[in-house]
C-alpha positions as CSV (number, residue, x, y, z in Angstrom):
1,X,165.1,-129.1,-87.3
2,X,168.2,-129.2,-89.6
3,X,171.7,-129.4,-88.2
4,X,173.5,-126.0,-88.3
5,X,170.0,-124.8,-90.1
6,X,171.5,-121.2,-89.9
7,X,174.9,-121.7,-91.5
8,X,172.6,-123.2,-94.5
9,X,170.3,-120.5,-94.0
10,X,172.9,-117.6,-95.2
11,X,174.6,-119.5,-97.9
12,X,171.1,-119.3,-99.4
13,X,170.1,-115.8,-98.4
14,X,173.8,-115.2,-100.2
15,X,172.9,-116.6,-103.4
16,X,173.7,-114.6,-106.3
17,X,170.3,-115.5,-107.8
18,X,166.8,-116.0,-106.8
19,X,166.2,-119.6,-105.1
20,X,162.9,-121.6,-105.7
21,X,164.1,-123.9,-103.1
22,X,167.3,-124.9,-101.1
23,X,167.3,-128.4,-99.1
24,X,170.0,-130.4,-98.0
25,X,170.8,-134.2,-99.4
26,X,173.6,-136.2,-99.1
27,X,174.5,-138.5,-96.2
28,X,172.2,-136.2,-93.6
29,X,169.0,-137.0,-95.7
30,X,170.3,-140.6,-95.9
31,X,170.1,-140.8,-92.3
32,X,173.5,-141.9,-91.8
33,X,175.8,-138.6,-91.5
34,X,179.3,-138.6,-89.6
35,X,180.1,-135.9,-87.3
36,X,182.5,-134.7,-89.2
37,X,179.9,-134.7,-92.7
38,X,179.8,-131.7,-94.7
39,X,176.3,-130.7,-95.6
40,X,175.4,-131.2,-99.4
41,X,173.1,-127.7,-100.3
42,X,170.9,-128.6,-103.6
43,X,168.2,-126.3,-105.5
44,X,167.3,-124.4,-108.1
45,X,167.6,-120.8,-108.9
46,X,165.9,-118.5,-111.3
47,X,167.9,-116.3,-113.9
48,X,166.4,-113.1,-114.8
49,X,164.9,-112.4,-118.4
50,X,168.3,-110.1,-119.3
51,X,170.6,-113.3,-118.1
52,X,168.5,-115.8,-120.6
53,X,168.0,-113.9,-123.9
54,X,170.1,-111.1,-123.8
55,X,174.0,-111.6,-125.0
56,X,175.1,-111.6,-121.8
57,X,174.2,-115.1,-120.4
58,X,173.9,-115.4,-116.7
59,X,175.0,-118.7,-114.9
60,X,173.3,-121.8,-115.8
61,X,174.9,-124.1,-112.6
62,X,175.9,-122.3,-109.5
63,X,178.7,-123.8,-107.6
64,X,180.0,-123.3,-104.0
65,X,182.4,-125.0,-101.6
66,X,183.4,-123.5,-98.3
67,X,183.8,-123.7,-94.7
68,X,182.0,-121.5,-92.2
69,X,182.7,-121.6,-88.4
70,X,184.1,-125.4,-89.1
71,X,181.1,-126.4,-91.3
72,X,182.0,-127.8,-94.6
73,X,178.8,-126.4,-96.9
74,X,178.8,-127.5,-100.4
75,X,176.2,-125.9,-102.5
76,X,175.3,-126.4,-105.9
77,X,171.8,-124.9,-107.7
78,X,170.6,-125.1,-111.6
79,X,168.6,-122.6,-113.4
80,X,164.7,-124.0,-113.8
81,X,165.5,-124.2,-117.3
82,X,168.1,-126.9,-116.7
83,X,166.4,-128.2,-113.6
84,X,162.9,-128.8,-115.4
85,X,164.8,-130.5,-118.2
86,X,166.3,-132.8,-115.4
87,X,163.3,-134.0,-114.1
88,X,161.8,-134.9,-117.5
89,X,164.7,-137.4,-117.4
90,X,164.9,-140.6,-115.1
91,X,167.1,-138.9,-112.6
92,X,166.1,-140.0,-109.2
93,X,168.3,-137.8,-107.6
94,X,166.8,-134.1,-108.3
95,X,163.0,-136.1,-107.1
96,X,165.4,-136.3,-103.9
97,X,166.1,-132.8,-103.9
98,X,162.4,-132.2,-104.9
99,X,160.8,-134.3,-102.3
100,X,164.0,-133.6,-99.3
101,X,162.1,-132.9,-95.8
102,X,165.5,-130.5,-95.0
103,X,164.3,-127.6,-96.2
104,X,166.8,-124.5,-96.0
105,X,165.0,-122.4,-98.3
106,X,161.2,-122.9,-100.2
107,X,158.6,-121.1,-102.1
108,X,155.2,-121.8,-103.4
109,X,156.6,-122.5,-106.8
110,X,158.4,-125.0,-105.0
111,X,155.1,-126.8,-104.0
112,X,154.1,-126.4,-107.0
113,X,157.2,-128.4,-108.6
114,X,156.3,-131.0,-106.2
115,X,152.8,-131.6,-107.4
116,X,153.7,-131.3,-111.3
117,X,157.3,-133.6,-110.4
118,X,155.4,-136.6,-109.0
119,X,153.3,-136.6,-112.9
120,X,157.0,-136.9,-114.3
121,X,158.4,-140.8,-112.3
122,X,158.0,-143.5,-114.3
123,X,159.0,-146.8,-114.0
124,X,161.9,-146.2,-115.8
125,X,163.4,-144.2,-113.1
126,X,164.2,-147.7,-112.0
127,X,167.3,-147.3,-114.6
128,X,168.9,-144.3,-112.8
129,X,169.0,-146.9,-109.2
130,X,170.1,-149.6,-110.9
131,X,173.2,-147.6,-112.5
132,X,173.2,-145.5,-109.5
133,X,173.7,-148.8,-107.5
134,X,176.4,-150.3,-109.7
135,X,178.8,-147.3,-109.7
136,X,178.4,-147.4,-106.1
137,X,179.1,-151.0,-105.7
138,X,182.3,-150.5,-108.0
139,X,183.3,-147.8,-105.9
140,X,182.8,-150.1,-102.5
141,X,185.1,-153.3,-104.5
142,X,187.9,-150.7,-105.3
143,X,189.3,-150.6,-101.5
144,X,191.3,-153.5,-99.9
145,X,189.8,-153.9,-97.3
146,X,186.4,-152.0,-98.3
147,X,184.9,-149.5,-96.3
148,X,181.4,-149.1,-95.0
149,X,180.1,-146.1,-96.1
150,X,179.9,-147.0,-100.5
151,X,178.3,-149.9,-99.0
152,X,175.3,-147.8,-97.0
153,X,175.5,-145.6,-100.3
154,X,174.2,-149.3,-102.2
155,X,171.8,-149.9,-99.8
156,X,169.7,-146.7,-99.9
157,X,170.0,-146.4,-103.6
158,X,168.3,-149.6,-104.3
159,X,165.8,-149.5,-101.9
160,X,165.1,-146.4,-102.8
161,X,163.9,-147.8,-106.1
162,X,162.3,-150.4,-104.6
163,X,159.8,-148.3,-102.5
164,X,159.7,-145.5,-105.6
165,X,158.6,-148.6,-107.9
166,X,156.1,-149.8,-105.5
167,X,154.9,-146.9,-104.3
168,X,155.5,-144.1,-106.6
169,X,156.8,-141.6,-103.9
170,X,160.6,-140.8,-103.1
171,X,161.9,-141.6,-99.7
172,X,165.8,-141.4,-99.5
173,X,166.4,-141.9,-95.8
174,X,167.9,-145.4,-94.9
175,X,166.8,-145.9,-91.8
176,X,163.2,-144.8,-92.7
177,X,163.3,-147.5,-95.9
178,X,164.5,-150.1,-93.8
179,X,161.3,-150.2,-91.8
180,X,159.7,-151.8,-94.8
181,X,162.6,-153.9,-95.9
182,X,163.8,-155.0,-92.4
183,X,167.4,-155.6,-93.1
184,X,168.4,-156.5,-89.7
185,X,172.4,-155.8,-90.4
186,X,171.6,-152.4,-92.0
187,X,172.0,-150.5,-88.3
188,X,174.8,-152.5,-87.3
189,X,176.9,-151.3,-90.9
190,X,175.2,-147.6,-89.6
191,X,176.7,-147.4,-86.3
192,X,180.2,-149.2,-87.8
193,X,180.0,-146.1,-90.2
194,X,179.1,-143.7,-87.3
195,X,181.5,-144.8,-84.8
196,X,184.6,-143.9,-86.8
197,X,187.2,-145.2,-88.7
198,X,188.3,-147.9,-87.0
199,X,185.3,-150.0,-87.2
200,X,184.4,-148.8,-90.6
201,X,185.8,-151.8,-92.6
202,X,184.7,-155.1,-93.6
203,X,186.2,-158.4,-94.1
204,X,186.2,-161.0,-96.7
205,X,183.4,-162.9,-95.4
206,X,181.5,-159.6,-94.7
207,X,182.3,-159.4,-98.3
208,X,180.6,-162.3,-99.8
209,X,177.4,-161.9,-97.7
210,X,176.8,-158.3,-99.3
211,X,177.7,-159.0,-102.6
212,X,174.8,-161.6,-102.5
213,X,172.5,-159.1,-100.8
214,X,173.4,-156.4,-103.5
215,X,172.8,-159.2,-106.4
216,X,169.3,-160.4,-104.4
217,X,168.3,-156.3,-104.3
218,X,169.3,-155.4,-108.2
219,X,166.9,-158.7,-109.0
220,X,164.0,-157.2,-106.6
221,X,164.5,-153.7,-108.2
222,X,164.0,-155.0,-111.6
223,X,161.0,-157.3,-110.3
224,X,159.5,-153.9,-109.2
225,X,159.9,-152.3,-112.1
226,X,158.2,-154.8,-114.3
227,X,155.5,-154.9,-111.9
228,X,155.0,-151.4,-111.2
229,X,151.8,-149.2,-112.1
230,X,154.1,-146.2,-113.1
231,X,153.5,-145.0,-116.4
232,X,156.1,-145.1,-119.2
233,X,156.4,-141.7,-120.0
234,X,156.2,-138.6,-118.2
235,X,153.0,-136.4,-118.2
236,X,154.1,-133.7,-116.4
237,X,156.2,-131.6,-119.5
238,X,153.4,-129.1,-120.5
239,X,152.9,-128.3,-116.6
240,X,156.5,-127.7,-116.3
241,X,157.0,-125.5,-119.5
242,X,153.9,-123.0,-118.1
243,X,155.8,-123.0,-114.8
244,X,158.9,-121.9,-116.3
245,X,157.5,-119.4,-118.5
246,X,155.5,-117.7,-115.7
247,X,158.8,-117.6,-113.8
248,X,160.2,-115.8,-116.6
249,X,158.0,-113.5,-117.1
250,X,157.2,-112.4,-113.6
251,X,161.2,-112.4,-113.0
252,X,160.6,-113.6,-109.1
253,X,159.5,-116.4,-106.8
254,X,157.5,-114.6,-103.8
């Protein structure tokens, strides 16, 4: 059960387009949101036929902030154009999107994206955590005296990787990856984060121990990639083009 479920619910149901699915990422499918966390609404819509070829083009990216009944809701959907081009890249984070278990909104095309998206990760998905990681961690040095939450943000990306590298299969909740990697601080830097913002800052010597734990995890990522059985390239494109062209043609998503 989603948080707020049917405050998500209408800002789908109020798209201006068709969704193929709507689910929720950001620090709730993390495992770590903040009472105060605004829910991050990702998915993918379709455009009609007239909207694509016609002169008239419809919109490509829909964007949406807003606050309902004190519930910031930021939504943002691609046409399945765009979004199929996306995950023939090494970009983990539509797989999230993909593979999210907070679904607001689904269809059977969007089981059928899942099946064809897992025949699109390769091993060098690895490239998008390991960048990922390293904005993150730039982001986390930039405040005096740094804050928890970019640091959480550095944790789940890389062992994100990790566990996709080893195992071929997305899981972006923190607490659920820590099972495996059993970082004992990582619920201790949870609840700092939780608890507000008093306790949500780390000192110097704090510091030094996670910049070698972030150094230690970028070295394991990279070990994982080498060693993983992913394939180089993905094998999922033709799958994906019939998709999209069905959608076109049949204008709807059942």
């Amino acid at each position: 059960m989603i948080d707020n479920e049917e405050h998500l619910r209408r800002q789908a149901e109020h798209h201006p387009y068709p969704l193929l699915f709507a689910t929720v990422s950001g620090a709730h499918l993390y495992g770590f949101p903040s009472a105060d966390s605004d829910f991050d609404l990702r998915g993918v819509h379709l455009l009609p036929l007239s909207e694509v070829v016609g002169l008239d083009c419809g919109c490509e990216t829909v964007e949406r902030s807003g606050v309902e009944d004190g519930i910031e809701i930021d939504l943002v959907t691609h046409d399945v154009h765009k979004y199929f081009g996306l995950v023939l890249k090494k970009n983990g984070y539509v797989l999230e999107q993909i593979y999210s278990p907070l679904v607001v909104h689904t269809t059977p095309a969007h089981e059928e994206l899942k099946e064809i998206a897992a025949t699109c990760i390769t091993r060098h998905h690895a490239h998008h955590y390991l960048g990922f990681a390293a904005t993150q961690w730039k982001l986390f040095l930039k405040e005096n005296p740094p804050r928890v939450k970019p640091l959480l943000y550095v944790y789940r990306v890389l062992l994100t990787g990790v566990h996709l590298m080893r195992t071929g299969r997305i899981e972006a909740n923190l607490r659920l990856l820590n099972e495996t990697a059993r970082l004992p601080f990582l619920e201790e830097l949870i609840a700092r984060k939780l608890s507000g913002p008093e306790k949500s800052r780390l000192s110097s010597a704090d510091l030094d121990f996670h910049r070698r734990e972030y150094e230690r995890l970028v070295e394991e990522l990279k070990r994982a990639s080498e060693s993983s059985h992913l394939p180089d390239a993905p094998r999922g494109k033709a799958a994906l083009n019939d998709l999209l062209i069905l959608l076109r043609i049949e204008g709807e998503l059942g």
